[in-house]
C-alpha positions as CSV (number, residue, x, y, z in Angstrom):
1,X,-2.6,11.4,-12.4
2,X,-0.4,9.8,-14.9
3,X,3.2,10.5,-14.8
4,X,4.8,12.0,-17.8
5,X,6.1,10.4,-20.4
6,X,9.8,10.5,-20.5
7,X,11.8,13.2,-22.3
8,X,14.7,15.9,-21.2
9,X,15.2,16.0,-18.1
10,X,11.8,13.7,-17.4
11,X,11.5,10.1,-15.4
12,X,9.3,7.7,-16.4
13,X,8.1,5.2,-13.6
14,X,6.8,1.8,-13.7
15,X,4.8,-0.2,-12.1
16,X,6.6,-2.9,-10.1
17,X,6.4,-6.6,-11.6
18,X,8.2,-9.7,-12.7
19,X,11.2,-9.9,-15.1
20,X,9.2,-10.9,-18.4
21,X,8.6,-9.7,-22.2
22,X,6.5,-7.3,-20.5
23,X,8.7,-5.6,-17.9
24,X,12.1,-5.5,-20.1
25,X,13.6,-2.6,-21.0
26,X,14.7,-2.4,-24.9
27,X,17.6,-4.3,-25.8
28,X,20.8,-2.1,-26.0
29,X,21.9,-1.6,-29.8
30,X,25.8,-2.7,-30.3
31,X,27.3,0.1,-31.2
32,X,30.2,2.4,-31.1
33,X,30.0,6.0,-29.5
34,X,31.9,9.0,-30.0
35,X,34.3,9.6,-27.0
36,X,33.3,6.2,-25.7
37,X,29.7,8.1,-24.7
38,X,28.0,5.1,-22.6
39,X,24.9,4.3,-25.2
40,X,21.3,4.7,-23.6
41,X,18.5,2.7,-25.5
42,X,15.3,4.7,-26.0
43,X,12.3,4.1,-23.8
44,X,9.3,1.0,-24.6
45,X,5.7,2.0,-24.7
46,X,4.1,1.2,-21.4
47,X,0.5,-0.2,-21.3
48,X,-1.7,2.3,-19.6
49,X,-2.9,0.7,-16.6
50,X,-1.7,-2.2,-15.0
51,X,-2.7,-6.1,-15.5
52,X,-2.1,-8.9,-14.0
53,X,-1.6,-12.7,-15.2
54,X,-0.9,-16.1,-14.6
55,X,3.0,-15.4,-14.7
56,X,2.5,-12.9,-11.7
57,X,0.3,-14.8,-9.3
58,X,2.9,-17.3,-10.0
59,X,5.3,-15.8,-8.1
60,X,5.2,-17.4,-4.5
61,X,2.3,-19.3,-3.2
62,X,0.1,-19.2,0.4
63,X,0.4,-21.1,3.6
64,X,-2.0,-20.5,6.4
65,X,-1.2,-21.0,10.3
66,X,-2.2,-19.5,13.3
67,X,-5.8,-18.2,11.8
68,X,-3.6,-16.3,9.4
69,X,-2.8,-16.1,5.5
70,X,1.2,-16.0,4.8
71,X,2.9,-15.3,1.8
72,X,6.4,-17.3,0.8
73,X,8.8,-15.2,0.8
74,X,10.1,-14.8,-2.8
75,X,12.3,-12.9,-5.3
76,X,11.2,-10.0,-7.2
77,X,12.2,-7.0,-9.3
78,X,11.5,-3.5,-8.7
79,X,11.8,-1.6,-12.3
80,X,12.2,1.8,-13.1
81,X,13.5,4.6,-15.8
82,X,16.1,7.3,-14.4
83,X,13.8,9.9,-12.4
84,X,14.9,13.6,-14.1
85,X,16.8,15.2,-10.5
86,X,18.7,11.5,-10.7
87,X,20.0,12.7,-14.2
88,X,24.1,13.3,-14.3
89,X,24.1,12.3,-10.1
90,X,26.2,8.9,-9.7
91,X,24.3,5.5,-8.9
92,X,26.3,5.2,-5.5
93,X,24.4,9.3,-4.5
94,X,21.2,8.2,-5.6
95,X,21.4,5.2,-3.2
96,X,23.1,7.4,-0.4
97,X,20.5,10.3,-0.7
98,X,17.4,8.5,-1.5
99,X,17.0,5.1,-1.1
100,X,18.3,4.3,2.5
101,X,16.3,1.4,2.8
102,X,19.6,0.0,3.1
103,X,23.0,1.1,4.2
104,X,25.3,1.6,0.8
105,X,27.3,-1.4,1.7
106,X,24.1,-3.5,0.8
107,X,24.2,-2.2,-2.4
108,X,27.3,-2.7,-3.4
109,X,26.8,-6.3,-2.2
110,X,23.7,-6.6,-4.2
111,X,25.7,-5.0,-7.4
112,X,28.6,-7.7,-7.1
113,X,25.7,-10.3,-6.9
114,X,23.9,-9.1,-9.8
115,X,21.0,-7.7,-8.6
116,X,21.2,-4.4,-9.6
117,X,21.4,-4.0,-13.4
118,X,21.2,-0.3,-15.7
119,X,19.7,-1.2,-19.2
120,X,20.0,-5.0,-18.3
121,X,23.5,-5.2,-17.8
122,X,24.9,-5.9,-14.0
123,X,25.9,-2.5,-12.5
124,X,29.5,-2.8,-11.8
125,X,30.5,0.4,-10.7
126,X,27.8,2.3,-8.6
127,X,29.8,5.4,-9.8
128,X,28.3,5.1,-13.0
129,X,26.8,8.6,-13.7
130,X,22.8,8.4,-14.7
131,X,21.5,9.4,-18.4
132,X,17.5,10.6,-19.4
133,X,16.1,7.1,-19.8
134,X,18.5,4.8,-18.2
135,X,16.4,1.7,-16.9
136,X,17.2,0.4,-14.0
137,X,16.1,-3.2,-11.9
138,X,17.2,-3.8,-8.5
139,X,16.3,-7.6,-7.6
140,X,15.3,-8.0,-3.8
141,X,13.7,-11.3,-1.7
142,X,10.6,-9.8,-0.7
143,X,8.6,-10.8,2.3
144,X,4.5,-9.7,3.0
145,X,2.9,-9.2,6.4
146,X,0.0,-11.5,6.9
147,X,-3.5,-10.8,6.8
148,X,-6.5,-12.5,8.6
149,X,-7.2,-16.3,6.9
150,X,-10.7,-15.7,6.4
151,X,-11.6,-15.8,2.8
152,X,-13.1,-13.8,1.0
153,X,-16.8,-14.3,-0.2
154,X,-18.5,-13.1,-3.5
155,X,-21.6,-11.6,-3.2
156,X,-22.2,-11.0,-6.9
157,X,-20.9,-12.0,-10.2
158,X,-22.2,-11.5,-13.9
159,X,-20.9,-10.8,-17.0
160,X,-20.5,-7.2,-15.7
161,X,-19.2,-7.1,-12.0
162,X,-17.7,-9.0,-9.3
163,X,-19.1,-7.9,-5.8
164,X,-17.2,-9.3,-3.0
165,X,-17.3,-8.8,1.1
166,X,-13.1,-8.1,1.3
167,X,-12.4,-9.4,4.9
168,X,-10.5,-6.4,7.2
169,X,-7.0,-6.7,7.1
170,X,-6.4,-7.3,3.0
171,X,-5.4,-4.4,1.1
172,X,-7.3,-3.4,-1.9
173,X,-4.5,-4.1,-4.7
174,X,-1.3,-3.7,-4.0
175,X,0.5,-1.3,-2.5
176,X,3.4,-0.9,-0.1
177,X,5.0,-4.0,1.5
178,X,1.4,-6.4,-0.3
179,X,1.4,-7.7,-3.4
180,X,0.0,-11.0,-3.2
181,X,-1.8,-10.9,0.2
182,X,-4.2,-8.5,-1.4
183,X,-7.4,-8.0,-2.8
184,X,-7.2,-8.4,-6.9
185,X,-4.1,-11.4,-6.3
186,X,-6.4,-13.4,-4.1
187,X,-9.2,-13.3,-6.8
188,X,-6.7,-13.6,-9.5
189,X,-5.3,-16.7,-7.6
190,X,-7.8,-18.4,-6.0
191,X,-10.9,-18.0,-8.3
192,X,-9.0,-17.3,-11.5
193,X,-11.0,-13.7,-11.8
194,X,-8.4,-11.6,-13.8
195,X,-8.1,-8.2,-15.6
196,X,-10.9,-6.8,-13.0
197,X,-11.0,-3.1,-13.1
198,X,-11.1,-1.9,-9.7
199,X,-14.2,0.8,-9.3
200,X,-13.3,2.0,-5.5
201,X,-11.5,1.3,-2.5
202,X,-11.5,0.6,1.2
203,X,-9.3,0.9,3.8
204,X,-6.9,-2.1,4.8
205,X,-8.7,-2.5,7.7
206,X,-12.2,-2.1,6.7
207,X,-14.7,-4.6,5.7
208,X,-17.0,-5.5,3.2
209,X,-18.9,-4.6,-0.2
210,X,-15.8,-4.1,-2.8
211,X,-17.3,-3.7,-6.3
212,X,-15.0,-4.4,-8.9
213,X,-15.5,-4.0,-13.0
214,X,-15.0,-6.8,-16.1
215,X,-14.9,-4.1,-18.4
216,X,-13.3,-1.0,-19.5
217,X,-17.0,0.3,-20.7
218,X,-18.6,-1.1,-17.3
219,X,-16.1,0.4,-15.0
220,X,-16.7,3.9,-17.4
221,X,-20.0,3.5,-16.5
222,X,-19.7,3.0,-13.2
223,X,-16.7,5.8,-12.6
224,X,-19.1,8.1,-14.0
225,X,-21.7,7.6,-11.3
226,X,-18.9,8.1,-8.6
227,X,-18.4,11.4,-10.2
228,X,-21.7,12.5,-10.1
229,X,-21.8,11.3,-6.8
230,X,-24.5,9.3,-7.9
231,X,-23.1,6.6,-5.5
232,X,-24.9,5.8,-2.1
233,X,-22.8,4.1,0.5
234,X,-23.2,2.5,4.2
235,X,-21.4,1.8,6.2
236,X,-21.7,-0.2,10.0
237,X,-19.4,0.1,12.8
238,X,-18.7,-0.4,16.7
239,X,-17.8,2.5,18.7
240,X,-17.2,3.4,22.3
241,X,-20.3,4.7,24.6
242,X,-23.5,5.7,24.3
243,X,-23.7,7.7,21.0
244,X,-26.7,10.0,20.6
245,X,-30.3,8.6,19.6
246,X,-30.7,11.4,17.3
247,X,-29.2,11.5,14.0
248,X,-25.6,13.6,14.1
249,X,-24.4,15.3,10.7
250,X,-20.6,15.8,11.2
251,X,-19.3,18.5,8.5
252,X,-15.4,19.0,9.8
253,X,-12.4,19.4,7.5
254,X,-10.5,17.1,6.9
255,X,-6.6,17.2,6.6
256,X,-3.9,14.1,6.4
257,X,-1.1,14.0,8.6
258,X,1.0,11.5,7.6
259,X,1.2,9.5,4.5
260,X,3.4,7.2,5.4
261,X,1.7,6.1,8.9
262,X,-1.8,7.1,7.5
263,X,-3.3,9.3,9.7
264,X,-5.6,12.1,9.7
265,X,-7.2,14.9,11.5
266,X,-10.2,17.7,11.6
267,X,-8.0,20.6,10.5
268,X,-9.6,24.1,9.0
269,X,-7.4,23.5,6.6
270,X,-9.1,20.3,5.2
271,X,-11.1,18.8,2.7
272,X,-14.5,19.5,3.2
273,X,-16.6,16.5,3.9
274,X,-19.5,15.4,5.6
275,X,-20.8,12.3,7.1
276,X,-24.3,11.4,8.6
277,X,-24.4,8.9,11.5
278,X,-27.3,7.3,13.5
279,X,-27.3,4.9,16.1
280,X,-28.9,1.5,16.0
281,X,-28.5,0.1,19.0
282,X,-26.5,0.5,22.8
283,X,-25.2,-2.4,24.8
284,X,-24.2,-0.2,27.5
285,X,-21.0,0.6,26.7
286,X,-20.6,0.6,23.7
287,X,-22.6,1.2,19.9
288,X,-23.5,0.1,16.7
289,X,-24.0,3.3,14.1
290,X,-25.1,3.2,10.7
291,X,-22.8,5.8,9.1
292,X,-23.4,7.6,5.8
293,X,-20.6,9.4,4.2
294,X,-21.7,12.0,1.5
295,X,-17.8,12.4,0.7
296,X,-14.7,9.9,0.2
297,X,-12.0,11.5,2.1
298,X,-9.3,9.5,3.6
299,X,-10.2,8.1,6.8
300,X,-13.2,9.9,6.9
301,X,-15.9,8.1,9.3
302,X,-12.9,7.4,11.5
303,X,-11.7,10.7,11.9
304,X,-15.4,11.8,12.3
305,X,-16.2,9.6,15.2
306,X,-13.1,10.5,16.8
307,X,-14.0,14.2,16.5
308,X,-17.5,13.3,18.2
309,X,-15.7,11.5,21.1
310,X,-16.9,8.4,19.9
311,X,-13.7,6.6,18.0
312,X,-14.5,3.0,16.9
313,X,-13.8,0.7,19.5
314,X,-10.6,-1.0,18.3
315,X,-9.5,1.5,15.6
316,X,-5.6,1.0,15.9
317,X,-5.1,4.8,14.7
318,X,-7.9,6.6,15.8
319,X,-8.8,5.2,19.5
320,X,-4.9,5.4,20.9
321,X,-3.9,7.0,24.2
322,X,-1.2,9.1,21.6
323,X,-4.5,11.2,21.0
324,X,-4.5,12.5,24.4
325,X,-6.6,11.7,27.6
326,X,-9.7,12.6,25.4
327,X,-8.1,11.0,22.6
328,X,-8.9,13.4,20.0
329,X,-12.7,14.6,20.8
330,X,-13.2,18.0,19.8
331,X,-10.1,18.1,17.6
332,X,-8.3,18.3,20.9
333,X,-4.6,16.8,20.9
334,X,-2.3,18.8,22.5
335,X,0.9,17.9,20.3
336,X,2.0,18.9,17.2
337,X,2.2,16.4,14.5
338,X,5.4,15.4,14.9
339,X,4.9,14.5,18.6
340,X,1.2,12.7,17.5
341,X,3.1,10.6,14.5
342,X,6.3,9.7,17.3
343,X,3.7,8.8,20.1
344,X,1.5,6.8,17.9
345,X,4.7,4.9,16.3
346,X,6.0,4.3,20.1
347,X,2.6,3.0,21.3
348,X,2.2,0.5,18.5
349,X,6.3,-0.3,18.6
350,X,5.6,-1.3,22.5
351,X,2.8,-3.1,21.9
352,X,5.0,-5.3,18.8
353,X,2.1,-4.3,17.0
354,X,3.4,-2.2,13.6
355,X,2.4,-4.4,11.6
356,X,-1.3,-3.6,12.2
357,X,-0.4,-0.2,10.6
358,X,1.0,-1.9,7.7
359,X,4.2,-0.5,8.5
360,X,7.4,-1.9,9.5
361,X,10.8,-0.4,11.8
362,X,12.6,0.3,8.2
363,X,9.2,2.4,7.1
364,X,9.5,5.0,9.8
365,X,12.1,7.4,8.9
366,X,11.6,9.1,5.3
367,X,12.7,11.7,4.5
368,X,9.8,12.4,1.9
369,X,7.1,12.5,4.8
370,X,4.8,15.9,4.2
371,X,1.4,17.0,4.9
372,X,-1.3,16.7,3.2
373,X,-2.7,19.0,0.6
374,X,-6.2,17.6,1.2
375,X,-6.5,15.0,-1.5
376,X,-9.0,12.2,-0.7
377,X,-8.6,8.6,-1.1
378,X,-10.0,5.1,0.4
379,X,-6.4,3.8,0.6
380,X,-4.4,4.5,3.8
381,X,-1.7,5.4,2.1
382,X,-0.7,6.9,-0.9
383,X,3.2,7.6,-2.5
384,X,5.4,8.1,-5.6
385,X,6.8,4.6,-5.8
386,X,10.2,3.6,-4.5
387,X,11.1,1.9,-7.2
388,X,14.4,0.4,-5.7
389,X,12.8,-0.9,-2.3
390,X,9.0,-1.2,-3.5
391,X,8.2,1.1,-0.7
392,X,4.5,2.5,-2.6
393,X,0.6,2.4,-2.1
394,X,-1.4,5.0,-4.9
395,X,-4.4,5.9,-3.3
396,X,-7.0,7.1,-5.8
397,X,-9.6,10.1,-5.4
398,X,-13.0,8.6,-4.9
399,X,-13.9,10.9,-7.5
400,X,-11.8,9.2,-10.2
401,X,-10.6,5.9,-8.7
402,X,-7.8,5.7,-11.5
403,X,-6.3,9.0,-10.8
404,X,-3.3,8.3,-8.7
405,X,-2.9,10.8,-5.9
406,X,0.7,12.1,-6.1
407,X,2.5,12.8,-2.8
408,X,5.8,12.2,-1.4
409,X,4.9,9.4,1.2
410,X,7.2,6.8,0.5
411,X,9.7,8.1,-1.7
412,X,12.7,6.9,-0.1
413,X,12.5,4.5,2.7
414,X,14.1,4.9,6.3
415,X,17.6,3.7,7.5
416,X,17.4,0.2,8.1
417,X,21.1,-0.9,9.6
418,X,21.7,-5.0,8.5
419,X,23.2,-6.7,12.1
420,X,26.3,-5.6,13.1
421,X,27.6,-9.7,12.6
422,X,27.1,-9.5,8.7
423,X,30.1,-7.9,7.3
424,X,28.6,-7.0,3.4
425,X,32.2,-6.3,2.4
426,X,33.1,-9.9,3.1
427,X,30.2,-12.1,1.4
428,X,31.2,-13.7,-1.6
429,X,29.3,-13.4,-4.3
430,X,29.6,-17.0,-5.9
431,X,28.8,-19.0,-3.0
432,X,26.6,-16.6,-0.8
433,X,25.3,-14.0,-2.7
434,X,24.1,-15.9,-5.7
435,X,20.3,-15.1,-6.8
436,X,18.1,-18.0,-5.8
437,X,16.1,-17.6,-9.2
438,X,17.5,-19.3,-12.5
439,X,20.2,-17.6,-14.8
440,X,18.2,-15.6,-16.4
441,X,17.0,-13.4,-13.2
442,X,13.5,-14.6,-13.0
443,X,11.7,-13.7,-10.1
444,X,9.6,-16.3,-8.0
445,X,9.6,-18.7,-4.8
446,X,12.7,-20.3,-5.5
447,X,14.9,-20.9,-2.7
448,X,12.0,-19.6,-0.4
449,X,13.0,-21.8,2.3
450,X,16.8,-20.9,2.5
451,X,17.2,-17.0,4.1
452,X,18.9,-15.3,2.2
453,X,22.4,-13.7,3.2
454,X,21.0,-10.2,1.6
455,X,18.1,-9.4,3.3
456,X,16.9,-8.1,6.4
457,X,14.0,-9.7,6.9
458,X,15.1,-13.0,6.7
459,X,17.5,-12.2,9.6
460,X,14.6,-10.1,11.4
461,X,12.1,-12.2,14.1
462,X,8.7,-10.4,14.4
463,X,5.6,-11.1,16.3
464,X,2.5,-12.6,14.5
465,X,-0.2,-10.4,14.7
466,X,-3.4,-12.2,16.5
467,X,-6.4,-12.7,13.8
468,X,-8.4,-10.8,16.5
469,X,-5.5,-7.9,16.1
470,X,-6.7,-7.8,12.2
471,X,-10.1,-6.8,12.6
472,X,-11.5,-3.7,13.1
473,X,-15.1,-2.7,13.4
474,X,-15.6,-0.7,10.4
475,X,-18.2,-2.2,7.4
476,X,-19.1,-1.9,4.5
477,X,-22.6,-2.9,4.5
478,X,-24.5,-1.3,1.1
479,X,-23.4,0.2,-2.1
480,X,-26.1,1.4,-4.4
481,X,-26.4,3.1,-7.8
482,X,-28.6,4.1,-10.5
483,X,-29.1,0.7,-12.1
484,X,-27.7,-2.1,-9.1
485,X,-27.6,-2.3,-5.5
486,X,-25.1,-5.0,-3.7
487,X,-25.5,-5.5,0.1
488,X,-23.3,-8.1,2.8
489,X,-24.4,-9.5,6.1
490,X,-24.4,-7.6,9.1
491,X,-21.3,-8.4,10.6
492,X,-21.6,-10.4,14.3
493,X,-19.7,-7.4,15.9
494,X,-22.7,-5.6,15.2
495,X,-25.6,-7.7,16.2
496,X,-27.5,-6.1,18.9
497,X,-27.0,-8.5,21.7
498,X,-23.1,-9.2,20.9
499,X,-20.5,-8.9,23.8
500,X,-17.2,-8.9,23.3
């Protein structure tokens, strides 16, 4: 759903990107005011959707080690016009109530370094009071998780579509804390496939078929099938025991939990949905089970097989001793959501293994966090962007893959002390705190080697995730409509005779 455009009392959001032509704000007219009223230029046009070139894949580059794709870290802006509650609060509020990815000190750090700017001109005073249509670009060093190494292979390509088997572990587009270890920059990067229009989605941690579209009237075509639910899909995964030899048609609600964590659960307040499943083979402990889901809600064939008692075997959400000794068959949990979300975050923060949710310690503490009113999506998460900290992921209704699902995930993003050594007060802005980019404020990899004295990250040491960590045993295996079918390999993980 498209936000509105700006107007009393209105915000209009954009989508993160570099500083350029296309992401400045209009150039403030020099003139006089009456009463020395601080002059606000009017909004630009924005381009519906969003597109991405040369200039933004430019950004940082890849290195791979340890069976693992990395991202340089690298400077970037976050952009966005003055939402309509921030109207006539002060800069300095906004940051205290809202954006506490970062204690205020940080900001006023980042503000005597330059890196915060209202209608392009360096915020001095974070007591300025906001206006209707004030712009505002906060400049951070940005660092990705990394996903598995293993590329990713086209299946299909014409003058209509690229079909490609998306490797678990690589987000969609982006979303969140990925931007270029995803999807659509990979392509854009690596096999110079640009302006694709993305036609559906699957989870971060799924594999397989991802279909995207060349064209506006292609992708059109293709939506519309979706719609109809014209749009057969199957799916191939690995769960624990001996599931039933009969086919098993699961019908339960489904409801989501928590945006922010992405998790789901069978709840009579749900979504409807309904997903047929039938086993193909048994190794004795465990199976493989072709799974047909007649609806796209989020997390759906996990949840389901959870719900049967059968979770896939190294689901990192969905098979967890947080779910309970039966871990979730039957719908039976024994905690209320809070205590599910808290033990789910400990088990994962004892194992060192957030990253695998795609989260990170600063991600865990919104305030924004609600449940879900049952909208679907094939993204794990979905948000209003942060625009200050980047904190966002739009999931999209498998019913209209463009229609971004509006919820209050990741509106602000969670506490996130700096070490106690860095006094912010202290640093000096001309020899510490200087951007690492040219004069101008371009974004990019410059300076990606040196750590920079404003960022957490760079002062933060996290474990690597293993490649075997990254892969779960969910698959993509077929998607077929009226007028093309596109199909991937059976995945080794579910040969018949594979042990683990």
């Amino acid at each position: 759903m498209a936000e509105p455009g700006p107007g009393p009392g209105r915000a209009q959001e954009e989508e993160p990107g570099p500083v350029g032509k296309e992401g400045a704000a209009p150039a403030a007219k020099k003139r006089r005011l009456a009463g020395g009223e601080r002059y606000v230029p009017p909004p630009r046009k924005l381009n519906a959707g969003v597109s991405f070139g040369a200039e933004h894949f430019a950004e940082t580059s890849y290195y791979f080690e340890g069976g693992l794709r990395k991202v340089r870290p690298y400077y970037f802006d976050f952009r966005t016009y003055c939402k309509g509650r921030w109207v006539g609060r002060s800069l300095l509020h906004v940051f205290g109530t809202e954006f506490r990815a970062q204690p205020l000190a940080y900001y006023r750090a980042a503000a005597r370094a330059g890196r915060l700017r209202l209608n392009e001109e360096p915020v001095r005073d974070l007591d300025i009071v906001l206006k209707n249509n004030d712009f505002l670009r906060n400049t951070v060093h940005r660092h990705e998780p990394p996903v598995t190494a293993q590329p990713i292979r086209i299946l299909a390509e014409d003058e209509e579509v690229v079909v490609v088997d998306k490797p678990s572990s690589l987000p969609v587009h982006p979303c969140g804390r990925f931007r270029h270890n995803t999807v659509i920059f990979i392509l854009g990067k690596e096999h110079g496939l640009r302006e694709l229009h993305t036609l559906h989605r699957l989870d971060r941690m799924t594999s397989g078929v991802l279909m995207f579209a060349k064209t506006a009237a292609v992708s059109k075509r293709i939506d519309e099938q979706v719609r109809q639910r014209q749009l057969e899909k199957e799916y191939v995964c690995r769960v624990v025991g001996e599931f039933p030899e009969q086919e098993v048609v699961c019908e339960e609600p489904i409801l989501v939990v928590s945006y922010k964590v992405g998790v789901c659960r069978v709840d009579p307040k749900g979504k409807p949905c309904q997903t047929l499943f039938q086993r193909l083979s048994y190794n004795g402990s465990t199976s493989v089970v072709r799974c047909l889901p007649r609806t796209g809600r989020t997390h759906q064939i996990r949840v389901h097989l959870q719900f049967l008692g059968h979770p896939i075997v190294n689901d990192p959400i969905y098979n967890m001793e947080a779910w309970g000794p039966d871990r979730g068959k039957g719908g039976k949990i024994g905690k209320t959501d809070e205590e599910l979300l808290k033990a789910l975050v400990e088990e994962h923060r004892s194992k060192q293994s957030l990253e695998v949710l795609g989260i990170g310690e600063e991600d865990l503490n919104s305030s924004g966090e609600s449940k879900d009113s049952g909208n679907s999506g094939d993204c794990t998460k979905s948000s209003e962007a942060d625009p200050i900290n980047g904190s966002s992921c739009p999931a999209e209704d498998e019913k209209d893959p463009k229609r971004v699902v509006k919820d209050p995930e990741r509106n602000d993003v969670a506490a996130c002390p700096l070490n106690s050594d860095i006094n912010l007060e202290m640093l000096d802005k001309d020899k510490e705190l200087a951007l690492c980019g040219d004069q101008d404020g371009q974004t990019g990899e410059k300076g990606w080697e040196e750590k920079d004295p404003l960022c957490v990250e760079c002062r933060t040491s996290r474990r690597d995730p293993s490649p075997k960590e990254l892969v779960m045993f969910l698959h993509a295996l077929r998607y077929k409509g009226a007028d093309f079918e596109y199909c991937s390999s059976m995945p080794e993980w579910a040969m018949e005779d594979w042990e683990e």
